[in-house]
PDB file of N, CA, C and O in Angstrom:
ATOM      1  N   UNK A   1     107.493 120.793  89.889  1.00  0.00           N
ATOM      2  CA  UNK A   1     107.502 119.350  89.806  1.00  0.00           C
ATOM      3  C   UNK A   1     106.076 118.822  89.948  1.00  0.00           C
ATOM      4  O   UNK A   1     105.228 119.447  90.586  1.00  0.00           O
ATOM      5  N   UNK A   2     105.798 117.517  89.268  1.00  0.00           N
ATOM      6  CA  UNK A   2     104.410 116.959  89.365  1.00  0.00           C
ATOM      7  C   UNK A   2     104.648 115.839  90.067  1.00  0.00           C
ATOM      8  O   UNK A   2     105.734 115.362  90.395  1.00  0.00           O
ATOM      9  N   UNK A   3     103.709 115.506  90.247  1.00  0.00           N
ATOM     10  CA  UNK A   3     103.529 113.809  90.943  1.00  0.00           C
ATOM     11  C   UNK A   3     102.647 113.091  90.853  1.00  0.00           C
ATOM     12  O   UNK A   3     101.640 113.747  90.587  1.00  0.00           O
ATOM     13  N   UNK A   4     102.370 111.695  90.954  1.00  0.00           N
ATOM     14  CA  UNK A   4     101.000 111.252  91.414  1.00  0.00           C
ATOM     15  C   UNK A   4     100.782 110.414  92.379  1.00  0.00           C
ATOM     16  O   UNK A   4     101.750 110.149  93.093  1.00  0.00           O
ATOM     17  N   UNK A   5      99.647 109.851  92.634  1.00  0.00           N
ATOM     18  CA  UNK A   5     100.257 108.815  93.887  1.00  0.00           C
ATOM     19  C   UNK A   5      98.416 108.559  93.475  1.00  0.00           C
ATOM     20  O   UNK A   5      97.530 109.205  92.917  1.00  0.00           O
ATOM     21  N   UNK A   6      98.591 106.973  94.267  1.00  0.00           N
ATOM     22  CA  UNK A   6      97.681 105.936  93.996  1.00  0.00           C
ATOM     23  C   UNK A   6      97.208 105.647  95.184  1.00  0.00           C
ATOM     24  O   UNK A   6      97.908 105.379  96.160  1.00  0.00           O
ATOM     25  N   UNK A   7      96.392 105.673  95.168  1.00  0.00           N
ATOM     26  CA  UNK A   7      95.448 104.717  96.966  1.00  0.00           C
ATOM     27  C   UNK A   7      94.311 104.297  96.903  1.00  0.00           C
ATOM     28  O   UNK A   7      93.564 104.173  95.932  1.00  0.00           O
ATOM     29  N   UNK A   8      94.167 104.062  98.001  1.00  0.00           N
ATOM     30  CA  UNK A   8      92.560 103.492  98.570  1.00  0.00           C
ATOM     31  C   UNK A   8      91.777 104.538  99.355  1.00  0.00           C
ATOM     32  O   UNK A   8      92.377 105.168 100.226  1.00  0.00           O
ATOM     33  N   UNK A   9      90.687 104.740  99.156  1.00  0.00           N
ATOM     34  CA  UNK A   9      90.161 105.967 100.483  1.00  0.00           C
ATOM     35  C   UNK A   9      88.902 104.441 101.350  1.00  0.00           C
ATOM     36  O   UNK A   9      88.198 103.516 100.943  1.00  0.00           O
ATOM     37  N   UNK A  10      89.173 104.853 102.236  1.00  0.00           N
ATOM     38  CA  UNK A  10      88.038 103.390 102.923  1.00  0.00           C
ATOM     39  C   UNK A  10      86.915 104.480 103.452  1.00  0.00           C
ATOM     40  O   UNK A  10      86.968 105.049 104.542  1.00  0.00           O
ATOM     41  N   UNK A  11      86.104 104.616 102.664  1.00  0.00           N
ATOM     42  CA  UNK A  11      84.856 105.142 103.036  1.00  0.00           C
ATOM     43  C   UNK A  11      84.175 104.680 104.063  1.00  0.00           C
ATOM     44  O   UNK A  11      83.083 104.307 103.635  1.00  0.00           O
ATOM     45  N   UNK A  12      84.264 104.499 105.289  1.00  0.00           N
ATOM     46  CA  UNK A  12      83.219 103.496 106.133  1.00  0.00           C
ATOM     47  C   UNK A  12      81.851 103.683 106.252  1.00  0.00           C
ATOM     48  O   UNK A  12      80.999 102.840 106.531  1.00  0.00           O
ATOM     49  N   UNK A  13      81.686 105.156 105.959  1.00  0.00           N
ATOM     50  CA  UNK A  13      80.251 105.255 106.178  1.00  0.00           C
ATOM     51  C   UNK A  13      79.684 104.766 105.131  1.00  0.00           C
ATOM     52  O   UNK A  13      78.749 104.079 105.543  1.00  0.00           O
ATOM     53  N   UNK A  14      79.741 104.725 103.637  1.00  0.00           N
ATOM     54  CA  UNK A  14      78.967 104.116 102.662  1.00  0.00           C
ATOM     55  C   UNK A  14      79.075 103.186 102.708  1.00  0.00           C
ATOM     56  O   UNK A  14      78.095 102.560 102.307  1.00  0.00           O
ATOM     57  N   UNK A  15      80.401 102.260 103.252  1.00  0.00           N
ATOM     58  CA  UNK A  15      80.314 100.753 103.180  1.00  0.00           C
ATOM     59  C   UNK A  15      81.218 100.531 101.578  1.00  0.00           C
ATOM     60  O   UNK A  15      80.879  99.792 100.654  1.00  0.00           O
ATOM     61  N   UNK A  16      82.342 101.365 101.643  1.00  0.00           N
ATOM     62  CA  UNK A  16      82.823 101.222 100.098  1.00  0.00           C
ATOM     63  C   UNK A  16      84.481 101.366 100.539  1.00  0.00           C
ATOM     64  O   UNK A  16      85.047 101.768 101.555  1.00  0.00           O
ATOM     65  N   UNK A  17      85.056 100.689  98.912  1.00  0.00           N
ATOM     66  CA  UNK A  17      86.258 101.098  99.005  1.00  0.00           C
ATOM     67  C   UNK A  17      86.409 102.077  98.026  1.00  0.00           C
ATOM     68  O   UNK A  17      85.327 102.048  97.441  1.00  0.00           O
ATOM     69  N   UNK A  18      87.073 102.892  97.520  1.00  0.00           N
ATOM     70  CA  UNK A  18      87.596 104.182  96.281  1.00  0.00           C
ATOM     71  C   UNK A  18      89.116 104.126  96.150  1.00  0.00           C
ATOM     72  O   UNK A  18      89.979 104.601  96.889  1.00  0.00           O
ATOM     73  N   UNK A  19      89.228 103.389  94.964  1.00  0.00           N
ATOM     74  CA  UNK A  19      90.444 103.328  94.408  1.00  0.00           C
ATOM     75  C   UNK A  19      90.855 104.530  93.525  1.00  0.00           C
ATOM     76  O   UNK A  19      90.328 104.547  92.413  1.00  0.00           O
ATOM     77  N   UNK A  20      91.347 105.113  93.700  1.00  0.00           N
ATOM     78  CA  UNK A  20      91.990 106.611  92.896  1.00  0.00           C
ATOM     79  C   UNK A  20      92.834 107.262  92.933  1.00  0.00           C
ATOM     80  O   UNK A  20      93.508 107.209  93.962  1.00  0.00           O
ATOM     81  N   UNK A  21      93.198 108.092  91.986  1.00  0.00           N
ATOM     82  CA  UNK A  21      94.907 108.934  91.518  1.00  0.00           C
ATOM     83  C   UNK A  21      94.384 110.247  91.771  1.00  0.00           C
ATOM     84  O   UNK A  21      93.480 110.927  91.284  1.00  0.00           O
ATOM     85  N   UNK A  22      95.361 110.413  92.822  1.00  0.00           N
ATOM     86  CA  UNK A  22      95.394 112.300  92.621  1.00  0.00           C
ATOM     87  C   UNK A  22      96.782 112.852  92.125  1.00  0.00           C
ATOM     88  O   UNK A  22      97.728 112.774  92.909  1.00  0.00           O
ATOM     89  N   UNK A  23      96.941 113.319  91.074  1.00  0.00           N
ATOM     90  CA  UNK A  23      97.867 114.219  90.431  1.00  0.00           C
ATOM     91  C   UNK A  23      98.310 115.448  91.340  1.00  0.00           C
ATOM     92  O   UNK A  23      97.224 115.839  91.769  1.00  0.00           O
ATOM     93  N   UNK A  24      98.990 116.027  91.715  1.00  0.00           N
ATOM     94  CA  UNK A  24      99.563 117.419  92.308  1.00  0.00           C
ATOM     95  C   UNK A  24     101.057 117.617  91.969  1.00  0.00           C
ATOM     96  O   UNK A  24     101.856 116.786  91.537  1.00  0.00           O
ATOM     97  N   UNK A  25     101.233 118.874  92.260  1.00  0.00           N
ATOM     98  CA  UNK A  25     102.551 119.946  92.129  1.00  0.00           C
ATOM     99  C   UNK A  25     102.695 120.512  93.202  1.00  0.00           C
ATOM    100  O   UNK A  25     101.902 120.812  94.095  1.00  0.00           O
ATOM    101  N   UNK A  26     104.567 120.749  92.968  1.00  0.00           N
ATOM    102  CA  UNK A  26     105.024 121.127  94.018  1.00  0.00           C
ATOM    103  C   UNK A  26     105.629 122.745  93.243  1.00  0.00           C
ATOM    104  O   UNK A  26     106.047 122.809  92.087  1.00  0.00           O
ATOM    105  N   UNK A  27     105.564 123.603  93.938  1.00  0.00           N
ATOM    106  CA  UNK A  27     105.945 124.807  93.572  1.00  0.00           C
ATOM    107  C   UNK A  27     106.693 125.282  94.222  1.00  0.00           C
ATOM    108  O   UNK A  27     106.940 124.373  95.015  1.00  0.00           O
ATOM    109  N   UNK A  28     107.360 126.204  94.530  1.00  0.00           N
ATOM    110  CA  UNK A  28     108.365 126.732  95.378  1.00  0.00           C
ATOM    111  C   UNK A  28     108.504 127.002  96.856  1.00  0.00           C
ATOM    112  O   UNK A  28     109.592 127.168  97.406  1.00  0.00           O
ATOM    113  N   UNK A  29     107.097 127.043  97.588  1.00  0.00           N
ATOM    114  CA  UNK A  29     106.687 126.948  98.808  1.00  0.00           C
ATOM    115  C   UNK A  29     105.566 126.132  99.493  1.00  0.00           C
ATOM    116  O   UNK A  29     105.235 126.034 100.674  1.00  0.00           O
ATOM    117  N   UNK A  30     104.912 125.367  97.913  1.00  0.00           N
ATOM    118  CA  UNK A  30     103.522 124.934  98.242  1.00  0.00           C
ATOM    119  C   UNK A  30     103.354 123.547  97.567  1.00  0.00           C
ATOM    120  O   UNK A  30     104.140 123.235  96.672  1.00  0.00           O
ATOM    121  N   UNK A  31     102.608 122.907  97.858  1.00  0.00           N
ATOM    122  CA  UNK A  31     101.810 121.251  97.087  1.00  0.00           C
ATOM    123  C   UNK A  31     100.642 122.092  97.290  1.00  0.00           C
ATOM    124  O   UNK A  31     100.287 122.814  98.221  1.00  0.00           O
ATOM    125  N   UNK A  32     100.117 121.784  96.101  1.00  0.00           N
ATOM    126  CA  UNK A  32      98.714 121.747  95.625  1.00  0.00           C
ATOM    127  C   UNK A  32      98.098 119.939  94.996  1.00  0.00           C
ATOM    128  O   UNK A  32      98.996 119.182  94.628  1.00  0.00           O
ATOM    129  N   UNK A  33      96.841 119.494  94.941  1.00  0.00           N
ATOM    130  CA  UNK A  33      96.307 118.717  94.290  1.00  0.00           C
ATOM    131  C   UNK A  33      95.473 119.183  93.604  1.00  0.00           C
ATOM    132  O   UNK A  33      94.624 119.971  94.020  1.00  0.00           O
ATOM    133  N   UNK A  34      95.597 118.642  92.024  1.00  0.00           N
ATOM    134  CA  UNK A  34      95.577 119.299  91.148  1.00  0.00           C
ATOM    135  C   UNK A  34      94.379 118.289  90.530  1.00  0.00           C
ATOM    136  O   UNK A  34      93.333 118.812  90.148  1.00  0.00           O
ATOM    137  N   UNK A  35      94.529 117.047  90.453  1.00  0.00           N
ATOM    138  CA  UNK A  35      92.951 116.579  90.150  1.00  0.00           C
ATOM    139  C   UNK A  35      92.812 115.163  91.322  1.00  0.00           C
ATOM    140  O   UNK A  35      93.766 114.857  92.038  1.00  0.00           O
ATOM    141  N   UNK A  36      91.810 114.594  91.347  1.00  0.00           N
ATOM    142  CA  UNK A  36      91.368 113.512  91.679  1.00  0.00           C
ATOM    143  C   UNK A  36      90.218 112.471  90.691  1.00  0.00           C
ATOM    144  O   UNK A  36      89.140 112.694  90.140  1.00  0.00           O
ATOM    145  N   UNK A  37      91.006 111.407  90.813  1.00  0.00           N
ATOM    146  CA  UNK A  37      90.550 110.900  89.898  1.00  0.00           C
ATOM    147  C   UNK A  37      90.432 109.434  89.766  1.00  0.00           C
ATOM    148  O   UNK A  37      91.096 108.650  89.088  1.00  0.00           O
ATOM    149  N   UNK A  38      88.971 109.144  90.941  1.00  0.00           N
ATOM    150  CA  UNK A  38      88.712 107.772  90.731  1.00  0.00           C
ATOM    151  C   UNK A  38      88.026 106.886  90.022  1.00  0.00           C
ATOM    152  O   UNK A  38      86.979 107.138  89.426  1.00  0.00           O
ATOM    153  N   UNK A  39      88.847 105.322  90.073  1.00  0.00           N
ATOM    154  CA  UNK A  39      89.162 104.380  89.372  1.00  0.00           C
ATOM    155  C   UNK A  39      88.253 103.442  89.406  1.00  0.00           C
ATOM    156  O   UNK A  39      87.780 103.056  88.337  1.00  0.00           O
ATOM    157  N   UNK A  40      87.838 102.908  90.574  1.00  0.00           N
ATOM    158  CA  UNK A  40      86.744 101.862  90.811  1.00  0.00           C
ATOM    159  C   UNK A  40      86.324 101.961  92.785  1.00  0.00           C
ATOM    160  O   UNK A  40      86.995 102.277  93.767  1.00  0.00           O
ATOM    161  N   UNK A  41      85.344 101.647  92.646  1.00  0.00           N
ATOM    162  CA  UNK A  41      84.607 101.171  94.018  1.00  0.00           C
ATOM    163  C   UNK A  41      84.243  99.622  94.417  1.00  0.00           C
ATOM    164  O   UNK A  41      83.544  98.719  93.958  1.00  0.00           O
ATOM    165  N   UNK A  42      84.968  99.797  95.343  1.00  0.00           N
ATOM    166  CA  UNK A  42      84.492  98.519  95.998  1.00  0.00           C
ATOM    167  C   UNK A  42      83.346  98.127  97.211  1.00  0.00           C
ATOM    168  O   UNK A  42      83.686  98.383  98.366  1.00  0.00           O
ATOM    169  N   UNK A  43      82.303  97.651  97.034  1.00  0.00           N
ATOM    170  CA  UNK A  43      81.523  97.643  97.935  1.00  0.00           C
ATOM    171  C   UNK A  43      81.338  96.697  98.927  1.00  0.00           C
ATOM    172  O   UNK A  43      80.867  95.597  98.638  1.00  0.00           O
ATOM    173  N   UNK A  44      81.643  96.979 100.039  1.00  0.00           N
ATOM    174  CA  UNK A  44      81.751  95.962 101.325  1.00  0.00           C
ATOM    175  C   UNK A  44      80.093  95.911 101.914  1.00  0.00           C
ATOM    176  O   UNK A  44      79.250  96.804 101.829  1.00  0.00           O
ATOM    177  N   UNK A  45      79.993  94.884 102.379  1.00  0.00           N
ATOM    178  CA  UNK A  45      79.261  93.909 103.450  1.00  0.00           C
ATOM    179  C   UNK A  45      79.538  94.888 104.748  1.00  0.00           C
ATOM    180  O   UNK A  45      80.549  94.967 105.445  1.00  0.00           O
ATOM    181  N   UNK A  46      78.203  95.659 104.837  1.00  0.00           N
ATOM    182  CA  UNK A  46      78.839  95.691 106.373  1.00  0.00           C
ATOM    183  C   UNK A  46      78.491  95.535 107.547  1.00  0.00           C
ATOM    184  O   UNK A  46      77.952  96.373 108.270  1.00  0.00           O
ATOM    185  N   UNK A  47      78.840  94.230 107.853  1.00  0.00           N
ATOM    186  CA  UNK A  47      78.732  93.290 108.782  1.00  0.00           C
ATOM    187  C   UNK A  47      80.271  92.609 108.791  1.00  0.00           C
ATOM    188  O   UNK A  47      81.075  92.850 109.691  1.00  0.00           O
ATOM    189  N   UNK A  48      80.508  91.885 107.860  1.00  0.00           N
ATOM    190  CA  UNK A  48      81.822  91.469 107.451  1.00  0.00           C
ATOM    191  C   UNK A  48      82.902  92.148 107.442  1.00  0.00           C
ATOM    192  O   UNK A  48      83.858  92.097 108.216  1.00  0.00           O
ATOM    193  N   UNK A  49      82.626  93.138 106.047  1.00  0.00           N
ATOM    194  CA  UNK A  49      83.335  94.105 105.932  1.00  0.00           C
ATOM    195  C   UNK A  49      83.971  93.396 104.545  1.00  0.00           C
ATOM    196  O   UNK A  49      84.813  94.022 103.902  1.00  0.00           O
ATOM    197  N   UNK A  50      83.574  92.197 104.159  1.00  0.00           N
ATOM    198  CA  UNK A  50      84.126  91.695 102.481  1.00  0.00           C
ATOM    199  C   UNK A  50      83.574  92.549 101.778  1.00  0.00           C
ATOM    200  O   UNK A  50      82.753  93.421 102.062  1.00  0.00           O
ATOM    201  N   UNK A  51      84.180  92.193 100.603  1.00  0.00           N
ATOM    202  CA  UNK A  51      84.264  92.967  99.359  1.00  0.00           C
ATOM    203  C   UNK A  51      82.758  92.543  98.898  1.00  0.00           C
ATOM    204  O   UNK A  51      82.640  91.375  99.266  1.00  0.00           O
ATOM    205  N   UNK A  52      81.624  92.935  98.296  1.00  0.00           N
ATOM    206  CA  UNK A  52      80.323  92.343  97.761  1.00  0.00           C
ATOM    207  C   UNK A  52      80.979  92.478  96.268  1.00  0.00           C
ATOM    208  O   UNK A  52      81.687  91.586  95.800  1.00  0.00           O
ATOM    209  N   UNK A  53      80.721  93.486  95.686  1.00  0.00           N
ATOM    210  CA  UNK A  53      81.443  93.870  94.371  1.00  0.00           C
ATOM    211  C   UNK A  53      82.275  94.755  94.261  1.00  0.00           C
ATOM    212  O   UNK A  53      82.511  95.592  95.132  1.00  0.00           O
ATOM    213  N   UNK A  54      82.917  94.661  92.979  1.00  0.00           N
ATOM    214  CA  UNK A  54      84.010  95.799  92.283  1.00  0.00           C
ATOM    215  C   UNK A  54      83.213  96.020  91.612  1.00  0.00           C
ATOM    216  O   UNK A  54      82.322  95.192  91.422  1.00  0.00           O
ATOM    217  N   UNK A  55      83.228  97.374  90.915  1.00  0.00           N
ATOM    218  CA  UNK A  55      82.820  98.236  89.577  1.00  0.00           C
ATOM    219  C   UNK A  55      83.616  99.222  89.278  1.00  0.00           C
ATOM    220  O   UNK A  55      84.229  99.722  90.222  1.00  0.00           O
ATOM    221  N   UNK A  56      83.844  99.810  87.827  1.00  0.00           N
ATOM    222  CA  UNK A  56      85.023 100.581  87.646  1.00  0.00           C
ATOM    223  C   UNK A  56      84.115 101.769  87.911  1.00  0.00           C
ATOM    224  O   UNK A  56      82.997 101.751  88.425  1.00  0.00           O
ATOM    225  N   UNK A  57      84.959 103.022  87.366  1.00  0.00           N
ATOM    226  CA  UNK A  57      84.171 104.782  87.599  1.00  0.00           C
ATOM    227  C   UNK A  57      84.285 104.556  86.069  1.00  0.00           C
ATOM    228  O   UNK A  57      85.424 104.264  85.704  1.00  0.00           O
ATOM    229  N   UNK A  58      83.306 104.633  85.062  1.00  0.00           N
ATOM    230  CA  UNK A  58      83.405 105.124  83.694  1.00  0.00           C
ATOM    231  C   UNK A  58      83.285 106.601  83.534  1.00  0.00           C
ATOM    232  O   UNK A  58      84.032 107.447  83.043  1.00  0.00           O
ATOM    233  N   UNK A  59      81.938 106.656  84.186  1.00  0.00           N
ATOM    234  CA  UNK A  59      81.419 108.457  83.829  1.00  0.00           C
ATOM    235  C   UNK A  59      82.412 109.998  84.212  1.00  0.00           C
ATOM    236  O   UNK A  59      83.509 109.868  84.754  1.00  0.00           O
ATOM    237  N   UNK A  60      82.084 110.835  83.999  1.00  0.00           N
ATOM    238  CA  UNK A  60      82.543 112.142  84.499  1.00  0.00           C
ATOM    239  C   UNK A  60      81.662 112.182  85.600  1.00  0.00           C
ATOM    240  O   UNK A  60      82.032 112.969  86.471  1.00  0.00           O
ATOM    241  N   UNK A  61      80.729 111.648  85.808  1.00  0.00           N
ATOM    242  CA  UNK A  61      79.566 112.451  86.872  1.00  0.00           C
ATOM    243  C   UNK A  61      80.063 111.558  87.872  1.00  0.00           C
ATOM    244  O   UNK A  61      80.189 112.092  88.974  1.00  0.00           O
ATOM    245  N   UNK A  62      80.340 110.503  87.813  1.00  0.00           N
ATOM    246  CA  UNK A  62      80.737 109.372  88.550  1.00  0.00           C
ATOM    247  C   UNK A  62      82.356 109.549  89.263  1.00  0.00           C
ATOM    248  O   UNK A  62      82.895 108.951  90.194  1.00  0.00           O
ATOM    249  N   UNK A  63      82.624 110.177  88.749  1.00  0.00           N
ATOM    250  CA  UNK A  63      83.989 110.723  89.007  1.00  0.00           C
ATOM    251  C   UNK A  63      83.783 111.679  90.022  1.00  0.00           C
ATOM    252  O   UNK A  63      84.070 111.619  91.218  1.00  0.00           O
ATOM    253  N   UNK A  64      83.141 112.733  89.244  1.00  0.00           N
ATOM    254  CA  UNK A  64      83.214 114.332  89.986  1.00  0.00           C
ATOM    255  C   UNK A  64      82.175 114.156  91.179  1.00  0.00           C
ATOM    256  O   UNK A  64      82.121 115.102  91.965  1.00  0.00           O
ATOM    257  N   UNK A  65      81.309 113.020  91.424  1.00  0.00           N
ATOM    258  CA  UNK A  65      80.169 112.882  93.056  1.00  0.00           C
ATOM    259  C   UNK A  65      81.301 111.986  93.622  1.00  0.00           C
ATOM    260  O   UNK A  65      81.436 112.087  94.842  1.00  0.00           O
ATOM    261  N   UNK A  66      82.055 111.218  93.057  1.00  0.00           N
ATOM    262  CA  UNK A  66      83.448 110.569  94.108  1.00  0.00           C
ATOM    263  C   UNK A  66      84.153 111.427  94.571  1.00  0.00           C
ATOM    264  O   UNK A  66      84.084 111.654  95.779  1.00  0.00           O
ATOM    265  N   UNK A  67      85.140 112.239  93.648  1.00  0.00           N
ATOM    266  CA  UNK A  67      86.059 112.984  94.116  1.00  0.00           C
ATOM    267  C   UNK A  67      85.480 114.140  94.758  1.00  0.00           C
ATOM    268  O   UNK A  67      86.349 114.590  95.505  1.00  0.00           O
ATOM    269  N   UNK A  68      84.618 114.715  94.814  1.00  0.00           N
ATOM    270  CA  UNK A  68      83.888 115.538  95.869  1.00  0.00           C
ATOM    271  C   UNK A  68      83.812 115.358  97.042  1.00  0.00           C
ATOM    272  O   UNK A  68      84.379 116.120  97.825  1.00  0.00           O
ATOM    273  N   UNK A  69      82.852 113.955  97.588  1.00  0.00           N
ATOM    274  CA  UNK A  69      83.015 113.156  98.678  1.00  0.00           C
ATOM    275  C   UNK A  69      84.273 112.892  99.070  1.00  0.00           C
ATOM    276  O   UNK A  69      84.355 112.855 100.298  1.00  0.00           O
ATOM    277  N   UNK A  70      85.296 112.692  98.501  1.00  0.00           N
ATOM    278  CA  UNK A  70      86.721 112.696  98.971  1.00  0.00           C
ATOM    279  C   UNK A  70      87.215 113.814  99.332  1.00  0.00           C
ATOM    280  O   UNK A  70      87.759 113.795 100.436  1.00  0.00           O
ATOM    281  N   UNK A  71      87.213 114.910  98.708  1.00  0.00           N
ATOM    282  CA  UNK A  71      87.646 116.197  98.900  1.00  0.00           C
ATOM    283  C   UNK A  71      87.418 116.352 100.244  1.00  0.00           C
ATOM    284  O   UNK A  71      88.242 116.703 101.089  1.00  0.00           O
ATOM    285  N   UNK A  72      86.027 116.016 100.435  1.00  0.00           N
ATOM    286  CA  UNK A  72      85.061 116.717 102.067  1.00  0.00           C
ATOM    287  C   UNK A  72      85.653 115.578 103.224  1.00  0.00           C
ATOM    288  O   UNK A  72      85.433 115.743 104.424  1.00  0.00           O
ATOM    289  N   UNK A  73      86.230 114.709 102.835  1.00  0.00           N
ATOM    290  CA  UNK A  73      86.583 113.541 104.117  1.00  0.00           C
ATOM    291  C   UNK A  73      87.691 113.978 104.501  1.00  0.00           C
ATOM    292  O   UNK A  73      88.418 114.764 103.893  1.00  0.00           O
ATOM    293  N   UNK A  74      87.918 113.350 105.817  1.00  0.00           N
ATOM    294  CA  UNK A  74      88.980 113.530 106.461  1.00  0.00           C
ATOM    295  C   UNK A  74      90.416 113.267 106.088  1.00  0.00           C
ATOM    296  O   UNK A  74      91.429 113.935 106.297  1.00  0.00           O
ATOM    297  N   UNK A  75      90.169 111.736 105.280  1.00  0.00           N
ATOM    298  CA  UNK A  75      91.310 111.289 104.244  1.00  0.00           C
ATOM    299  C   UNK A  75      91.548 112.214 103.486  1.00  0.00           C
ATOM    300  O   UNK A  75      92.673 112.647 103.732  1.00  0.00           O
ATOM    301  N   UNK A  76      91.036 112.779 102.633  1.00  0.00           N
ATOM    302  CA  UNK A  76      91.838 114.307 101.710  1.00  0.00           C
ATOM    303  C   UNK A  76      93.298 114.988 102.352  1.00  0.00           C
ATOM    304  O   UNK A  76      94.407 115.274 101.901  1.00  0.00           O
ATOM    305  N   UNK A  77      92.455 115.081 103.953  1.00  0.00           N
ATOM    306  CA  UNK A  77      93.620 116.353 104.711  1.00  0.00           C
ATOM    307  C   UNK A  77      94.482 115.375 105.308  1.00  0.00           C
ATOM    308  O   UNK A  77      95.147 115.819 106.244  1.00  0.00           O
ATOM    309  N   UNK A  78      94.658 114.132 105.019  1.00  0.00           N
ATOM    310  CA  UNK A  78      95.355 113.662 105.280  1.00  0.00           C
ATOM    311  C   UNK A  78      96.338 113.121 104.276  1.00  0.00           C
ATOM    312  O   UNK A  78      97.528 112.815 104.349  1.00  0.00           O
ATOM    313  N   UNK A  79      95.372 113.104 103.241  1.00  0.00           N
ATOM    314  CA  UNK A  79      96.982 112.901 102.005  1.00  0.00           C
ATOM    315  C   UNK A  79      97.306 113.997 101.980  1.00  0.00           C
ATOM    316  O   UNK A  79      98.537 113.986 101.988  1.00  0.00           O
ATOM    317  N   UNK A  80      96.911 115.094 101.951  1.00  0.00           N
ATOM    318  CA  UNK A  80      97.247 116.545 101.821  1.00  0.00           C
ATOM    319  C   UNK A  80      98.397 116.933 102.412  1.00  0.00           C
ATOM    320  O   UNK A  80      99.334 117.465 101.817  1.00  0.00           O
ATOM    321  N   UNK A  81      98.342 116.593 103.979  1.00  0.00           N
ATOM    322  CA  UNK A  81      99.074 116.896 104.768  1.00  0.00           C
ATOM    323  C   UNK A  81     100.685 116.125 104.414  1.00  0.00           C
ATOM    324  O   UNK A  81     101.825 116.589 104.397  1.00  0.00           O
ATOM    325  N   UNK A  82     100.119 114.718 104.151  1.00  0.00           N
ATOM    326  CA  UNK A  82     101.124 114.006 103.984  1.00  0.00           C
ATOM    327  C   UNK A  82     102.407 113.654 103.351  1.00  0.00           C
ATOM    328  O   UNK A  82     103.419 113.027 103.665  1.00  0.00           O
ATOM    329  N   UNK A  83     101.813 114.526 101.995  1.00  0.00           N
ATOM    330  CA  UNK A  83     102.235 114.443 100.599  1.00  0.00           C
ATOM    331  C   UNK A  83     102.870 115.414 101.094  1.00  0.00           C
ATOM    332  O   UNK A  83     104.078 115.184 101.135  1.00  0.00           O
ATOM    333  N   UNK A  84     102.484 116.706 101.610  1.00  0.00           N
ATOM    334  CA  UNK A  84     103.611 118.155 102.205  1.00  0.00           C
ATOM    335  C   UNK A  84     104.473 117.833 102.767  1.00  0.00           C
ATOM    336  O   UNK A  84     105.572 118.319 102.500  1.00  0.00           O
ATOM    337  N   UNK A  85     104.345 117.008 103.642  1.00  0.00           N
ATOM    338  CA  UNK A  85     105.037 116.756 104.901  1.00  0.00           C
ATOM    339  C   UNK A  85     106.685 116.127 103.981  1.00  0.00           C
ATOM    340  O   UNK A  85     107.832 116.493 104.238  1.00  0.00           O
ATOM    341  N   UNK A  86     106.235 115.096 102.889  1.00  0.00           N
ATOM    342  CA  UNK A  86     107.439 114.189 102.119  1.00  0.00           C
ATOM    343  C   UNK A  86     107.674 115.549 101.502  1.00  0.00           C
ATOM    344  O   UNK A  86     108.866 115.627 101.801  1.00  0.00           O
ATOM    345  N   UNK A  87     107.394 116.817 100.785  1.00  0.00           N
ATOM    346  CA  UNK A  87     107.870 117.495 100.263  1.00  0.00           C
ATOM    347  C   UNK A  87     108.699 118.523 100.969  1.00  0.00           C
ATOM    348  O   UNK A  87     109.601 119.265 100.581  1.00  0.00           O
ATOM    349  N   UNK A  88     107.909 118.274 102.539  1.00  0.00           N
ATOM    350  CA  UNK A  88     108.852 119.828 103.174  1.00  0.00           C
ATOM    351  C   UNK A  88     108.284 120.860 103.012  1.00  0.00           C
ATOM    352  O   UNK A  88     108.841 121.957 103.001  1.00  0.00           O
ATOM    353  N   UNK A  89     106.908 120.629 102.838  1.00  0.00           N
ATOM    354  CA  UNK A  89     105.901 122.323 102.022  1.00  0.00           C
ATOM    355  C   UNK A  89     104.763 122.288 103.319  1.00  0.00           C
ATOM    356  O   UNK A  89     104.349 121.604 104.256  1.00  0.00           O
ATOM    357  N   UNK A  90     104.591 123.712 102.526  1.00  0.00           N
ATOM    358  CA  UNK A  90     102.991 123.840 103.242  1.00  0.00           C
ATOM    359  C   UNK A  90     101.835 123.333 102.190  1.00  0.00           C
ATOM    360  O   UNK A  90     102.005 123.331 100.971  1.00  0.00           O
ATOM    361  N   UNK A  91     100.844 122.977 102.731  1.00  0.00           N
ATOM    362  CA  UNK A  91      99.564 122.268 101.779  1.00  0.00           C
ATOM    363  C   UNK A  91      98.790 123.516 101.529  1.00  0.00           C
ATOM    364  O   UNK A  91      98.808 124.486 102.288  1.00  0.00           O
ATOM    365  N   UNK A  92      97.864 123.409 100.022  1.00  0.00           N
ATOM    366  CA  UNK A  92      97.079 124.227  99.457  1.00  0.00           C
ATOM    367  C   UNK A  92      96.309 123.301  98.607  1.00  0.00           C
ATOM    368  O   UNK A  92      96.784 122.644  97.681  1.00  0.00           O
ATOM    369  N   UNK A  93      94.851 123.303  99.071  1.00  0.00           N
ATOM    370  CA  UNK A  93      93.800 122.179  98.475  1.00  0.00           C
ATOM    371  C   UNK A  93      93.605 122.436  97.027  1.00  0.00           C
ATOM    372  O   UNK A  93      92.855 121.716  96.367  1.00  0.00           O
TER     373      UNK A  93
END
């Protein structure tokens, strides 16, 4: 089975938001995520914490230095975990 699911990652240390889809499968004992693939950034004030601008992700390079940085955050192992947890599986990155 496939899936996808949509979110926000709140970057605090850059001062950004990351809107993006990660695609994954469920296999007979396991969830895997299978791509990541963000959409736009939002850049906060941080002091405030408002939004300064939106911009979309056009590039591949722009993609693959996002979803990297996501991979390595804490949020990853937490959709990771999470997404298992609704499946009843063990996680595999």
């Amino acid at each position: 089975m496939m899936g996808t699911v949509q979110m926000t990652w709140e970057d605090e240390e850059n001062n950004r938001q990351v809107a993006l889809t990660a695609e994954y499968s469920v296999a007979s004992d396991s969830l895997t995520i299978r791509s990541i693939t963000p959409t736009q950034v939002s850049f906060l004030c941080p002091t405030s914490g408002d939004v300064l601008r939106t911009v979309r992700v056009w590039t591949d390079k722009g993609r693959e230095l996002l979803a990297r940085a996501f991979r390595g955050s804490d949020q990853f192992d937490v959709l990771l975990t999470e997404l298992a947890e609704q499946a009843g599986l063990t996680a595999q990155a």
